[in-house]
C-alpha positions, 0 to 999 in steps of 0.5 A: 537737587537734594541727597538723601542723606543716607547716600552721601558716603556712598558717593563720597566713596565713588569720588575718592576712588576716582580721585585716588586712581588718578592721584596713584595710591601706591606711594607711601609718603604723604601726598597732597592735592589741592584745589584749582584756584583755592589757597594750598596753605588750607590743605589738610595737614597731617599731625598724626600719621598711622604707623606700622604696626604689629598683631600680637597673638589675636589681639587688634591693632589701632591706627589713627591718624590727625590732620588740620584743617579737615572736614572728613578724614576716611582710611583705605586698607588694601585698596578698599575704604573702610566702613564709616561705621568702623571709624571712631571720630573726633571733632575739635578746634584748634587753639590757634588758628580756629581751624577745624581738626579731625581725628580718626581711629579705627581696630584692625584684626588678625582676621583681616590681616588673614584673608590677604596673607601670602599675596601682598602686605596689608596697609592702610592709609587715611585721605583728609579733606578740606575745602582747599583739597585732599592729602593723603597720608603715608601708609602703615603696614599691618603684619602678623607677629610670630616666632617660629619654636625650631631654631635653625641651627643650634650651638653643639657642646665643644671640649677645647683646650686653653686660649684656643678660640671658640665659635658657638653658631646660633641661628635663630628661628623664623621670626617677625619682627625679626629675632634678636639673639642674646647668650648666656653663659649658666643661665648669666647675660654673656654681655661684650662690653662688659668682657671684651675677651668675647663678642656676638656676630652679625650671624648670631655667633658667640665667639670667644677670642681665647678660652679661660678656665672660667669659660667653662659653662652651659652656653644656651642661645636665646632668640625674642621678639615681641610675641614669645622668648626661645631657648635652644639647647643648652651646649656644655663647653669644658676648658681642658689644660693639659699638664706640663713639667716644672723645672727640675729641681736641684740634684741631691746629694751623694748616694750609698750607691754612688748616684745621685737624683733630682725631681719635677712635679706636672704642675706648670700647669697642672692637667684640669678639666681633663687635660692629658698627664705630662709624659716623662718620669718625674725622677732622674738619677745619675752616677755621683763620684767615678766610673767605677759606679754604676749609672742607674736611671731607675728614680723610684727604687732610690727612692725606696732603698732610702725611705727602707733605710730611714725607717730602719733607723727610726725603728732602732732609735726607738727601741733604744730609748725604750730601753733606756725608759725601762731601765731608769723605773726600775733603777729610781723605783717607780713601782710605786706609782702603778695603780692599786686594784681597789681604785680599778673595781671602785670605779665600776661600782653601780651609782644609783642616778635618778634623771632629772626632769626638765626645769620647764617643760611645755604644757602640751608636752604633756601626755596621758598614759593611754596604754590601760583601758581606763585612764584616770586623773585624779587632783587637781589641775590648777596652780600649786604653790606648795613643794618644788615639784617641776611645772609646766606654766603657761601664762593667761590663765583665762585661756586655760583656766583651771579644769578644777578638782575632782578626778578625771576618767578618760576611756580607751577605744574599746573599753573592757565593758563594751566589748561584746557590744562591740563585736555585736554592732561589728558583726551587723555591719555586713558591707565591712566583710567584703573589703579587701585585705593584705594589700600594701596601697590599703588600711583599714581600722575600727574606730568609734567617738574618740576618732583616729587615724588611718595611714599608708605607709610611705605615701604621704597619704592619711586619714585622720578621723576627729574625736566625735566625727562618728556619732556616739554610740556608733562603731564603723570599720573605715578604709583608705586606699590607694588605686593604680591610675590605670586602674580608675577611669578619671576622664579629664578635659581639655588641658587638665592634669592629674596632680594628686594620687586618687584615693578613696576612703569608705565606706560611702553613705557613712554618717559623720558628724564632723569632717574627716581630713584626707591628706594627700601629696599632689606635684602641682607648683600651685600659683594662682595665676598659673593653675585652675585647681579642682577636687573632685569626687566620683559619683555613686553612679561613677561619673566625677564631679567638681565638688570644690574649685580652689581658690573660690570667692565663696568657698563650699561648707561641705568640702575645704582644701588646705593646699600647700607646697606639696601636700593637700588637706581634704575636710569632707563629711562625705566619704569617697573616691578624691582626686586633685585635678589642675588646668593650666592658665599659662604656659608658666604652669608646671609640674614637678617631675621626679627624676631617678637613675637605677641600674643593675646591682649586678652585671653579668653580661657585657651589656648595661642598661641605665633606666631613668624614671620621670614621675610624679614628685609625689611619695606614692609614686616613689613608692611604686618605683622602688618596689618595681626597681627591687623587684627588678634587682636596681640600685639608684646610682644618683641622688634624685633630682626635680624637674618643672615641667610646662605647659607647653606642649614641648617633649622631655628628651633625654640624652647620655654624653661622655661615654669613654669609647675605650671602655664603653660603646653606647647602643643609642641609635640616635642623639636623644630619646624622647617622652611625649608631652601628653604622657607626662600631662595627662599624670594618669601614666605609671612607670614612664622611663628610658633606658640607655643601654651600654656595653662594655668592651671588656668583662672587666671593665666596672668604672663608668663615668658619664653625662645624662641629660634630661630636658624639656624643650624650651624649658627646664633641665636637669644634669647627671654626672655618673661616675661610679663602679658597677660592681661594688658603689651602693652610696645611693642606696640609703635615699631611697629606704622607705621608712615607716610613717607613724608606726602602724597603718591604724592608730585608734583612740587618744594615741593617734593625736598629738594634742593630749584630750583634756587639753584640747578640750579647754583650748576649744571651750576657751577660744570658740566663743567670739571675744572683743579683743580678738583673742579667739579662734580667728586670731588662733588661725592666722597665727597658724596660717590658717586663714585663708578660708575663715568662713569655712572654719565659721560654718562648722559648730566649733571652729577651734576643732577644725583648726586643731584637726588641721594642725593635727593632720600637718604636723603628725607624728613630728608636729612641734606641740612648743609652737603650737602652746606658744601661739595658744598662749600668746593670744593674750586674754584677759584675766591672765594668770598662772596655768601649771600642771605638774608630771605627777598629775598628767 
């Protein structure tokens, strides 16, 4: 009777669940079973086996298996076959024995292993057949990898004292495969075999047979397996020695009172790490000649009465020799030799010094007076070879050829003859009248064709406004602000953060010309595989939009962010409200967290509350806390410290340690206190902090000396060592003195750039033209490292400004102008030659 094909797996199926129900499906190790009558040397035979094998995370697994002869080879997975369809087959002859060979692959899921997990372990197993029978072969057991976060038991923080043992426990957390443990000691492998002095137990415990010196460290306990790496707590041991006497030395000789001394130093050895003092006196004394003496035992006034002697000696000897000088001049008459008065007053004459100026000054250290309405230039500008007046040279002359003879007139702002045109056009422009005013966070300025530049004090955030950014003709009052992130609903998705400050520039719907440059902080430690960056705008309707995403394959021409270490540069036409906004990639995304211990400049009451700010390490968030902590009356009591915060969903805990209990009791209920991962995350949080309160045990006391740690689980950490008075110690109070960016918040004009306006015009007539060899402004770029997005700089009409617009926001009002003439002139166009221009044409 003929089968339909489709059927024969079917009753395949039904025959070898008999088969295996009678056979015993339960035994792991290959099994073989052959055919009444035929020849067992062609039974299946095994040449891959599946193994056991681990899902990590969700990824599938493969098993496969091998056999020779074999016609079918099918695989069973908890007692049920698995689909034909799931099987991936091949078919082959073997080279030797003209045998047919299979093999059989197929994927396991985490899913699968899922619907069975907590009643029995998932395996599979695969059955070959052959015209001689069947074998079946051993089974492969499918687990889920995991490793638990917790660890059983952490290593505790230990003070003992030298060559007495030490025992760090470490159990490790749950884990499969089973976890192994590995020590470090200060972030170093602790390896037995290379320090025998220490060893690892089967339990996971570090021991060391006697404590060094140099086993004083952090000791951190790590547990791995395949699926993840865990730190636990870090434990502080401190090796202390306590201090013990030398011999004492010989006894001196004989003293006027009739006694003599000797002395000892605690130095064999001397007390380290905070080992006790030596108990004792370090002098001794004792009667020298006879009873008629008296026995003092009273070392340091000996020592005193003989100091008072010598000094008294040493005093008449030198008195006497001074005489003795005096009376020798005046003998031999040596009257002659004092100075006479006309060679005191001479040497207080005035001397007319004319500065010399620098034998060669650097061309784009020259910088036209600006200071009048109108500036004029007149002469010429090309080389002079006439007289020995300094010059400034450059080399390529094509570059920066001659600008020619003639005279040179270049206009202030606000020139004298546009004034009421000025005040005219201003009073029209009714949206400038509602801005706010006198607000620390805010600017503003006005400003038309020759640009400017608009700064908040002490944020690190700026508006630099390019010469002919505004159209000619037109004047616009513009205003940069810093907003409260409180204060502005940024609504972020998923595992987005706030990396930047958000801050706007106005008035929108202005028409620009050329982008502005918004300059920025933001705390994000960029890394393309670890961060998805994105600048976003709000909306005239309010909702904010993804209006660049860094790092693009085909950036936008309307927006562009130079993004650095800890600054980003914003190119935009359109002003608005910006923020920089990452989503984590990893878990090796982080943030950079500044740390900042302030305390009271003044203690009036026994109880002393040490405050420890987690910001942004961004400048406009230290400014907030400063003027918070003023307002407040703290001091910072140590230097600021950075801390790399993950992505991963564990808390900052914060702990206070070696608090001397004679002096200070520690108010804090429990061993840590801890800030929420998604306070710190979310970056849209002011002011997130602690306080550690202490109190004395007595008014007088003012010396404290501590430790204040501050960790993220799993990941970073920071150590402070407080010890200073709380009275009068105010050594930190420098670091912290906001200083002034730039003058005044509104630079308007030619003032507001580094680059001298003549100058930077030749440079962009001389380099925005595309040249064969490659001296233009591409070349200008990558020198300046400038290149990462050169078809954005290409879209606009001179590619040169923008690179001069970015160098210029960058580097002000530090920027180095050598290195910026060094790399125009080290372009290397043709037709070189001589480019000078002297100080008395600039």
């Amino acid at each position: 009777m003929a089968v339909r094909p489709g059927l024969w797996p079917a009753l395949l199926g039904i025959v070898l669940s008999a088969w295996l129900r009678g056979s015993g499906a339960q035994q792991s190790a290959t099994v073989a079973n052959p055919v009444p009558g035929a020849n067992p040397d062609l039974l299946p035979h095994f040449l891959v086996e599946p193994e056991d094998v681990y899902i990590v995370k969700n990824k599938p697994v493969l098993l496969v298996c091998k056999a020779v002869p074999a016609t079918q080879i099918f695989f069973k997975c908890n007692g049920e076959w698995v689909r034909q369809v799931d099987h991936v087959i091949e078919r082959s002859t073997d080279g030797s024995s003209g045998l047919p060979t299979m093999e059989v692959r197929i994927n396991v899921s985490r899913q699968q292993v899922e619907k069975v997990f907590g009643l029995e372990e998932y395996w599979c197993q695969c059955v070959a057949w052959s015209s001689s029978g069947t074998t079946k072969s051993q089974k492969a057991y499918i687990r889920i990898a995991y490793l638990r976060k917790n660890f059983e038991q952490e290593p505790l923080a230990k003070e003992v004292s030298l060559e007495q043992g030490i025992v760090l426990p470490c159990r490790p957390p749950e884990g499969i495969p089973p976890a192994e443990v590995e020590w470090l000691r200060n972030e170093d492998l602790v390896d037995p075999s290379l320090d025998p002095n220490v060893y690892i137990t089967r339990e996971h415990s570090l021991v060391v047979r006697q404590a060094r010196l140099a086993d004083t460290a952090n000791y951190t306990c790590v547990a791995k397996n395949i699926v993840a790496r865990r730190r636990s707590a870090s434990a502080a041991v401190i090796v202390y020695v306590d201090g013990s006497w030398s011999p004492w030395s010989k006894w001196s000789a004989c003293g006027l009172d009739c006694t003599h001394w000797r002395s000892r130093e605690c130095s064999d050895p001397a007390p380290r790490n905070g080992g006790e003092e030596c108990q004792g006196a370090d002098l001794d004394s004792r009667n020298c000649t006879s009873d008629l003496c008296v026995h003092t035992a009273s070392g340091p006034e000996d020592v005193a009465l003989y100091v008072g002697l010598i000094a008294v000696a040493v005093c008449l000897v030198l008195l006497l020799l001074v005489l003795i000088l005096v009376y020798c001049r005046k003998k031999e008459g040596l009257d002659s030799d004092v100075a006479d008065s006309s060679i005191l007053t001479s040497g207080f004459q005035p001397v007319s010094i004319k500065p010399s100026k620098a034998d060669n000054p650097h061309l784009l250290t020259i910088q036209p007076d600006l200071s009048t309405t109108t500036t004029t230039y007149q002469g010429s500008l090309c080389p002079r070879q006439d007289g020995p007046s300094p010059k400034f040279q450059l080399t390529n002359g094509h570059l920066l050829s001659p600008l020619g003879s003639g005279r040179h007139t270049l206009h202030h702002s606000s020139p004298t003859s546009e004034a009421e045109e000025f005040v005219s056009r201003l009073s029209t422009q009714t949206y400038f009248r509602s801005l706010p005013r006198g607000t620390s966070n805010m600017t503003y300025g006005t400003f038309n064709f020759l640009g400017g530049r608009l700064i908040i004090p002490n944020t690190g955030i700026s508006l630099l406004i390019p010469p002919d950014a505004i159209p000619r003709g037109k004047i616009y009052e513009i205003y940069l602000t810093l907003h409260k992130p409180e204060d502005v609903r940024l609504p972020l998705a998923g595992c987005q953060t706030l990396l930047s400050p958000i801050v706007s520039c106005g008035p929108p719907g202005v028409l620009l010309t050329r982008p502005v440059i918004l300059a920025m902080d933001h705390c994000g430690e960029p890394s393309p595989d670890s961060w998805s960056l994105r600048l976003k705008k709000q909306s005239c309707e309010g909702s904010w939009e993804d209006v660049l995403h860094l790092g693009e394959d085909a950036p936008s021409h309307l927006y562009y962010c130079q993004l650095e270490a800890s600054a980003c540069y914003v190119f935009t036409e359109q002003l608005g409200r910006f923020a920089l906004v990452g989503e984590a990639l990893s878990v090796a995304a982080a943030k950079r967290l500044k740390l900042l211990l302030f305390a009271p400049v003044a203690c009036t009451s026994l109880e002393y509350n040490i405050r420890v700010y987690c910001l942004h390490d961004t400048h406009d968030a230290l400014k907030e806390v400063v003027q918070l902590e003023k307002q407040l009356g703290g001091q910072l009591i140590q230097e600021p410290r950075v801390l790399h915060f993950k992505d991963s969903y564990h808390n900052l805990r914060l702990s206070i340690h070696d608090v001397p209990s004679s002096l200070w009791k520690s108010k804090l209920l429990v061993s840590y206190q801890e800030i929420p991962f998604y306070h710190i995350w979310n970056g849209t949080q002011q002011y997130l902090h602690c306080t550690f309160t202490l109190e004395r045990v007595s008014p007088s006391t003012s010396d404290l000396a501590c430790k204040l740690w501050v960790w993220q689980v799993e990941g970073d950490g920071q150590s402070f060592n407080i010890n200073f008075s709380i009275t009068k110690d105010t050594r930190f109070a420098e670091l912290l003195a906001l200083e002034s960016e730039g003058g005044v918040p509104a630079l308007v004009g030619p003032s507001a750039f580094k680059i001298p306006f003549l100058i930077r015009q030749k440079i962009i007539s001389s380099l925005d033209p595309p040249c064969s060899r490659g001296a233009d402004w591409r070349t200008l770029a990558q020198k300046l490292h400038l290149d990462s997005h050169l078809s954005f700089f290409a879209s606009k009409p001179s590619p040169t400004a923008m690179i001069l617009n970015l160098w210029e926001a960058r580097h002000f009002p530090n920027g180095n102008l050598s290195q910026l003439a060094a790399a125009v002139a080290g372009l290397g166009q043709p037709d070189a030659g001589l480019f000078t221009v002297s100080e008395a044409e600039c």
